[in-house]
Structure formats: C-alpha cells, structure tokens
RODO-475197 format. One record per residue (C-alpha): x, y, z. Coordinates in steps of 0.02 Angstrom, whole numbers, padded with zeros to 5 digits, always signed. Example, Ala and Ser with C-alpha at 12.3 -4.5 7.8 and 13.67 -1.06 7.14 Angstrom:
+00615-00225+00390+00684-00053+00357
% end
This chain:
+00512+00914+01326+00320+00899+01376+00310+01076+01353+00381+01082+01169+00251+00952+01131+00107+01023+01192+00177+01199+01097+00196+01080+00944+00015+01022+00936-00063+01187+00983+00016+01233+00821-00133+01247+00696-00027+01193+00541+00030+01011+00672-00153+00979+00725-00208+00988+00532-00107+00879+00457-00112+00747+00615-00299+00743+00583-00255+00726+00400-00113+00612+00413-00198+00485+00553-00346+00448+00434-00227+00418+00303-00126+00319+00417-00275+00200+00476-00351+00190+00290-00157+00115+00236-00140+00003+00394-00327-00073+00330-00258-00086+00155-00086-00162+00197-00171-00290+00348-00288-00343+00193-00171-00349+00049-00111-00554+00086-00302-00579+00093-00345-00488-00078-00156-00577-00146-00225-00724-00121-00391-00687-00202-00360-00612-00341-00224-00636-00497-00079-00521-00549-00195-00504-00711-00346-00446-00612-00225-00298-00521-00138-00260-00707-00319-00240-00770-00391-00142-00617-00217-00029-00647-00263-00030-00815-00436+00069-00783-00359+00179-00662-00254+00234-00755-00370+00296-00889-00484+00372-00777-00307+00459-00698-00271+00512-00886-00442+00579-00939-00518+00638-00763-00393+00781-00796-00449+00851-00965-00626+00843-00883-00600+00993-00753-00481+01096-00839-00406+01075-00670-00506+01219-00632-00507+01130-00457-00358+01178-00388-00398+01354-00406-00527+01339-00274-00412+01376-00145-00346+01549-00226-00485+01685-00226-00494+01796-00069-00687+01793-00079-00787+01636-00033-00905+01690-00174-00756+01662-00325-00709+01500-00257-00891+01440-00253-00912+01500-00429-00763+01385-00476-00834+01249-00391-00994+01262-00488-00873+01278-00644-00781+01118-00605-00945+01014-00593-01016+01075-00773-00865+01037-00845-00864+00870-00782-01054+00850-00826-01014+00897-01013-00843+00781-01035-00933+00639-00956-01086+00641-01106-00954+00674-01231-00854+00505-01165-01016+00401-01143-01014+00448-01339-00844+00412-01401-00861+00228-01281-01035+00180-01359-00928+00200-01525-00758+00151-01506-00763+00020-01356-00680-00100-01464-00544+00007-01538-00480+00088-01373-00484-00094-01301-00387-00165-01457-00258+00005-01450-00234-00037-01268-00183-00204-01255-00303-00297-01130-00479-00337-01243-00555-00359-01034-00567-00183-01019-00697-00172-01161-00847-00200-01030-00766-00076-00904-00747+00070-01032-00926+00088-01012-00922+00152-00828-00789+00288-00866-00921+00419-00874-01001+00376-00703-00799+00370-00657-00781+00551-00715-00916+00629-00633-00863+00534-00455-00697+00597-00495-00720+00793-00530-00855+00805-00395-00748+00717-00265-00600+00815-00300-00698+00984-00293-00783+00949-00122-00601+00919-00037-00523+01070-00136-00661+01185-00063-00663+01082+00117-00480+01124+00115-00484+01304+00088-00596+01340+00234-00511+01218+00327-00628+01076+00343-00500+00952+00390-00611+00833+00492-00719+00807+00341-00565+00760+00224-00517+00654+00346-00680+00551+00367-00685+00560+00176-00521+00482+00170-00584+00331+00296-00740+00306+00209-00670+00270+00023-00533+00154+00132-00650+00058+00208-00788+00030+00085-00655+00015-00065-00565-00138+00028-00722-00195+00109-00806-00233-00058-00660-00299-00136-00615-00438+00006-00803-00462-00013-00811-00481-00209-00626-00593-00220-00751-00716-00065-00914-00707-00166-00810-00740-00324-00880-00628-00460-00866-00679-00625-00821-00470-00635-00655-00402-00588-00716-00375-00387-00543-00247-00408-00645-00139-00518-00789-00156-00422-00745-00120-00265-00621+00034-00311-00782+00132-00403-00915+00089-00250-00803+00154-00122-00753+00314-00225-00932+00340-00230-00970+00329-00063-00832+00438-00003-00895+00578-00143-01075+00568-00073-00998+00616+00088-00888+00755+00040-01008+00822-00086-01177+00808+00030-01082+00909+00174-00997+01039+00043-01161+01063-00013-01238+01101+00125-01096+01226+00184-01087+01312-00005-01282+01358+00034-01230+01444+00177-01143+01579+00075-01282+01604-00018-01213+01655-00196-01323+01641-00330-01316+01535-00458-01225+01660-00623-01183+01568-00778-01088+01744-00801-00990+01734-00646-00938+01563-00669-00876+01620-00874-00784+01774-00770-00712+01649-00645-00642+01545-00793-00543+01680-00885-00464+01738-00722-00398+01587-00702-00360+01495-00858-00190+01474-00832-00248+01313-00744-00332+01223-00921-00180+01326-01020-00041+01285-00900-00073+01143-00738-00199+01041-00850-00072+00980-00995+00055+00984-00830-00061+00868-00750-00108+00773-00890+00072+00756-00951+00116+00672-00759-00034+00584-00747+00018+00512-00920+00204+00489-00854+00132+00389-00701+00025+00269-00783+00129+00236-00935+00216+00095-00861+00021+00004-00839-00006+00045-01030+00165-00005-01109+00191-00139-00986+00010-00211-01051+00042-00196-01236+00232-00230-01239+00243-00373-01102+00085-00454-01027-00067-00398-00906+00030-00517-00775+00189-00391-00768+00065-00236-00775-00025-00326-00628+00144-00352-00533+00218-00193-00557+00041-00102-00497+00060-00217-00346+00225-00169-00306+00199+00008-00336+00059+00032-00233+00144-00052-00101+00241+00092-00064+00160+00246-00170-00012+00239-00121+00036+00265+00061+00160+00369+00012+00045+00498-00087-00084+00506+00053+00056+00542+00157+00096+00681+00034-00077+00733-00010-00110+00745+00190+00065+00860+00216+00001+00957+00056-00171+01001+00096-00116+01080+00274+00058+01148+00195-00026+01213+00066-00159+01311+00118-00026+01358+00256+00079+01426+00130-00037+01530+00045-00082+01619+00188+00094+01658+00231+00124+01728+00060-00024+01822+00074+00030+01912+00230+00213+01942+00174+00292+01809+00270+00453+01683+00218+00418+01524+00179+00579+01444+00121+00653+01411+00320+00486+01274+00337+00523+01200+00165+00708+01174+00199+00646+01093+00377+00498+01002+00317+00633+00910+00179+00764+00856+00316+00643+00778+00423+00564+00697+00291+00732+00632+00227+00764+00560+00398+00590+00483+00420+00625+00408+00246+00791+00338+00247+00779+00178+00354+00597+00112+00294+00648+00150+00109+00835+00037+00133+00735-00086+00201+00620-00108+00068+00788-00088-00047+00857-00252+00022+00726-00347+00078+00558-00325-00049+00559-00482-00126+00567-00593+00019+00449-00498+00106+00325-00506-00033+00340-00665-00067+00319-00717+00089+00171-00597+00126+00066-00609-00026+00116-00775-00107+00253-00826-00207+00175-00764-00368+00194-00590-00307+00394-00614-00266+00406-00529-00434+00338-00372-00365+00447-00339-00240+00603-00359-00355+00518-00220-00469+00477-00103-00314+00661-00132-00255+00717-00065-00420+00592+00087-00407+00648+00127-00227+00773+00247-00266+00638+00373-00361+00513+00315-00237+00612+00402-00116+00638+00576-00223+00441+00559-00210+00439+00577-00034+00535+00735-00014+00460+00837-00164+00287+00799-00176+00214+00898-00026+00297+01043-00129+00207+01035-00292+00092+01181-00245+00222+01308-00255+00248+01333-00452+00041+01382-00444+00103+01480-00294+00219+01590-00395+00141+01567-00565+00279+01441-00644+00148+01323-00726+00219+01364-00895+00401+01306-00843+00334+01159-00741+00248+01103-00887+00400+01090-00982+00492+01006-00847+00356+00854-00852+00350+00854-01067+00544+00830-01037+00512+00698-00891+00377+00603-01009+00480+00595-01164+00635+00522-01056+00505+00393-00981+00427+00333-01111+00606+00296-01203+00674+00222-01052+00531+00077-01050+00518+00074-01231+00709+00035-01223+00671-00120-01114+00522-00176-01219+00635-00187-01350+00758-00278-01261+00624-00387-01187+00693-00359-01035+00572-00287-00900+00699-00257-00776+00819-00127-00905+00655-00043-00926+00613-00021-00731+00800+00016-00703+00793+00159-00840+00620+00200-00773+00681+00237-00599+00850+00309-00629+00777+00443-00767+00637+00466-00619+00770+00498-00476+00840+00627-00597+00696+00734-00648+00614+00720-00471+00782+00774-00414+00785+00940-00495+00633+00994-00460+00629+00999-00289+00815+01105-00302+00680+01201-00423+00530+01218-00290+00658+01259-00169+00761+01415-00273+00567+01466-00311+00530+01506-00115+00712+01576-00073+00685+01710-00227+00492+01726-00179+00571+01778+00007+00690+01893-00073+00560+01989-00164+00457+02019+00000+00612+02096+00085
% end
C-alpha cells in the first residue's frame, strides 16, 4: 500500500495537480472559515450587486481576448505561444479604451437596462477590470504550458487572501462603497502583478522579438478560437450569469444576492477544483495526443472517482443546506441554502464534466460545442423567464437546474465518445 502511494505521487500528472489542488484547497477553507464573518457584514443586496459586476466583467472579459488565450498552450514552439501572449494583451488594451468610451456615455442606460441603478459608479472600473482580467488569464495560460505549477498555485493563494482580507477589512471599516466590489478587484490585481511580473521575466528568456507580423500570423492560425470558443465562451459565460441579471430585473437585488451566495457556496470551490484537475489534465492530455497515446481509459477513471468523491458531500448539501446556512451565516441567508439545494443536482453534473472541457479544442469540435451552449442558453433563459412570470423564484431555479442537469449531462457522454473515436483513429 505504501508503495502504491509513493508510485502515485512520483507520478508527474499527481504531484501537479496536488500542488494545484492544495492552494485551491487552502484559498476555499479561508473563504468558507470567513464567509459567517462577511454574512454578517454585509447584505444579500451588497452580494446580488457584487454578482452583478462579476458577471459583466465574466460576459465582456471574453469578447476582449478573442479567447486567443487558450491557444497558448497549443503551438509546439515557445516562440508562437509567446506571440499569442503578446496578442492577448493588445487585444485587451484596445477593448478596454473602447469600454472606458461606451461607460463615459452610456453609464446611465446600461445601469437603467440592468436593473440595479448602484452599479452606475462601478461601470466605471470595468476597463481597469478588463485589462486585470486578460493579463491574468494569459500569465497562467503560458505558466501552464511550461508547467509552472508552483506559480499558479501561489497566484491562486495570493488573490484568496488579499480578496477576503480586504473585504472582512472594508465590511469592519464600513465603507460607504460596496467593500464586495472592492475587495474582489484589489485582490485580482495583486494576484495578476504576480503572475504577470514572473511570466515576464521568463517570456524574456526566450528572447523573441517583438513582430507585429508574427503576432497577425499567430492570429489567423488560430482563429477558430474568436470564430468558434469565443461566442462558445461568451454564450456560457452568458448562461452562467443570467440568473444574476434576470434575477435583478425580474425579482429583486436581495434574491440575486441570495442565489450568488448560495451558488458560490458550492461552485466556486467547485471550479477551482475543476480549473486545478484541468490545468494538469489538460496539458497532460495534449501531450499524450501528441505522442499517439489513448486517452479515453484516464477520462473514464478520472469520472468514477470523481462521482464517488462527489456523491456523499453533494446529498448532504441536498438535505441539509438550509439549516446549515441559516445557522452559519444568519437567518437571512436560510434562503440561500433552499436555492443551492434546488441547484444541487446540476451542481453535481458540474463536477464530473468540467475538468473535460478542453477536449472539443483538443479535437477541433468548437463549432458543435458552440451549438450545444446556444441550445443550453435558449433553454435557460426560458426556464427562469418561466418563473419570473410565475413570480415564483423557486419554478425558475427548479427549471434552471433540471434543464442544467440535462445539457451538462450530454456533454460529458459527448467529451467522452470524442476521446474513444480520437483513440480509434490513432490505432
């Protein structure tokens, strides 16, 4: 038994993501241990606006990359991929002047369209958002193709600890400002610095000169990712946050707060869970397919254990959420845990198909994985529209979930036909 262990860790793959997944794990422990404090600080409002500027920023920080970011990881030469790094920034540079413009202009309009007239003074930072965004997200794409796992992880810690830090102390100083806001912008900052300064300083290494040329050669050989995984993106990043925007307009900024709450109760250390298995699986992956070799046996295996490592906390959570949050964070958050009981079932559909998202960019499929999200949107956005009609919040979660369960459902049978024909084709 000691030996299989000590086999397991040596295995490069195991001692990534456990460097991945431990930051991850200590950021989440930090968020949960503070989340009664911050509960008890701040209003469901405050969260349902904070969710509400996230969720922008989630929506627009895609259309300012191209998503030219994920190709990073792709070219064989370390050259390419820090052309497309270079590419990612500029693009970011040039979307953030054109949104300083259209805020300066329409501040009140987008504020009026969206429900919540207390965003108006926070549009005004989406720019500086932007640029934190696409630079932070290029860093750990390029960190993670040559395997700078230590670095992700310490950038992972750092936006933890500063983001809560300056929250807890905003909701004690009591700003007049939304300390939420506040304290999730500083400690994205702070963790891009990082990432960024060290990337930086490992990019001049290479030693590739600056070519506006190569960077225009890098972007036709790869824009499949603005054609195809930026409207895929944009159309899930638009699926995800729709809730925060129709919730806002068609209910209150107090049921957008609570259903944020709830939801990040669960997904937030849920994705970093995902993004940690992705980054190692991914790159993994790549490699394997590179070299010839099957990787549909570690997909089928990486699924059952995480179905078994899933199934007990997520029937807890099923029964017991509202107590617990009531109890926890206050009995104005009870709410909260009702709604996350409610989301549970997709939640857990989450958990066993998000480390595979990778693989339709693996085997070209962005065009039919777009489709598959359009289709996923559409039934979203009817399911809460139904309950908004209704006026019933919890028809609209119930729809919201069970149409989620469905669609998530699929496409991980989808990811998983993708590697058993990609297999086939090697033989």
């Amino acid at each position: 038994m000691t030996r299989s262990l000590l086999h397991l860790f040596r295995l490069e793959h195991i001692r990534h993501f456990m460097t991945l997944f431990s930051s991850s794990v200590l950021g989440q422990l930090l968020t949960l241990a503070l989340a009664p404090v911050l509960s008890r600080m701040f209003l469901p409002d405050d969260f349902g606006l904070a969710a509400l500027y996230l969720g922008i920023l989630s929506v627009i920080g895609v259309v300012s990359t191209g998503k030219y970011e994920q190709a990073i990881m792709l070219p064989r030469e370390d050259t390419a991929a820090v052309h497309i790094f270079r590419l990612v920034l500029l693009l970011a540079g040039v979307a953030s002047a054109i949104s300083l413009m259209v805020v300066l202009i329409f501040n009140n309009d987008i504020a009026a369209a969206l429900g919540n007239p207390l965003i108006s003074l926070w549009l005004y930072l989406l720019p500086l958002s932007l640029l934190i965004h696409a630079a932070h997200q290029a860093a750990l794409f390029y960190s993670n193709r040559t395997k700078k796992f230590n670095r992700i992880a310490k950038t992972t810690l750092i936006q933890q600890v500063s983001t809560n830090g300056i929250k807890v102390g905003a909701g004690a100083l009591q700003f007049s400002l939304n300390g939420l806001i506040i304290g999730q912008i500083a400690g994205h900052f702070l963790s891009m610095l990082f990432v960024l300064v060290n990337t930086i300083k490992q990019i001049r290494k290479v030693n590739v000169p600056l070519s506006l040329t190569a960077i225009k050669q890098q972007a036709r050989i790869y824009a499949q990712y603005p054609r195809f995984n930026m409207l895929l993106s944009l159309t899930n990043n638009i699926s995800g946050s729709l809730p925060i925007f129709l919730f806002t307009r068609g209910f209150s900024a107090e049921a957008a707060g609570l259903y944020a709450f709830g939801y990040a109760f669960v997904f937030r250390p849920l994705s970093l869970f995902s993004q940690s298995t992705q980054q190692v699986l991914s790159q993994k992956m790549i490699e394997n397919h590179h070299h010839g070799k099957a990787i549909y046996p570690t997909l089928k295996k990486l699924i059952s254990r995480l179905l078994l490592a899933g199934l007990i906390p997520f029937t807890l959570v099923t029964i017991w959420a509202p107590n617990i949050f009531a109890f926890v964070f206050s009995e104005a958050y009870g709410p909260a845990g009702q709604y996350l009981q409610i989301l549970s079932p997709w939640l857990f559909m989450v958990l066993l198909t998000s480390p595979l998202t990778f693989l339709h960019e693996l085997y070209f499929k962005q065009k039919t994985a777009m489709i598959i999200d359009i289709v996923y949107l559409v039934l979203r956005f009817f399911a809460l529209m139904t309950g908004i009609w209704l006026n019933d919040i919890t028809m609209a979660l119930v729809l919201f979930s069970g149409s989620g369960a469905l669609v998530v459902g699929y496409k991980m049978l989808w990811y998983m036909q993708l590697a058993r024909k990609g297999d086939k084709n090697k033989i």
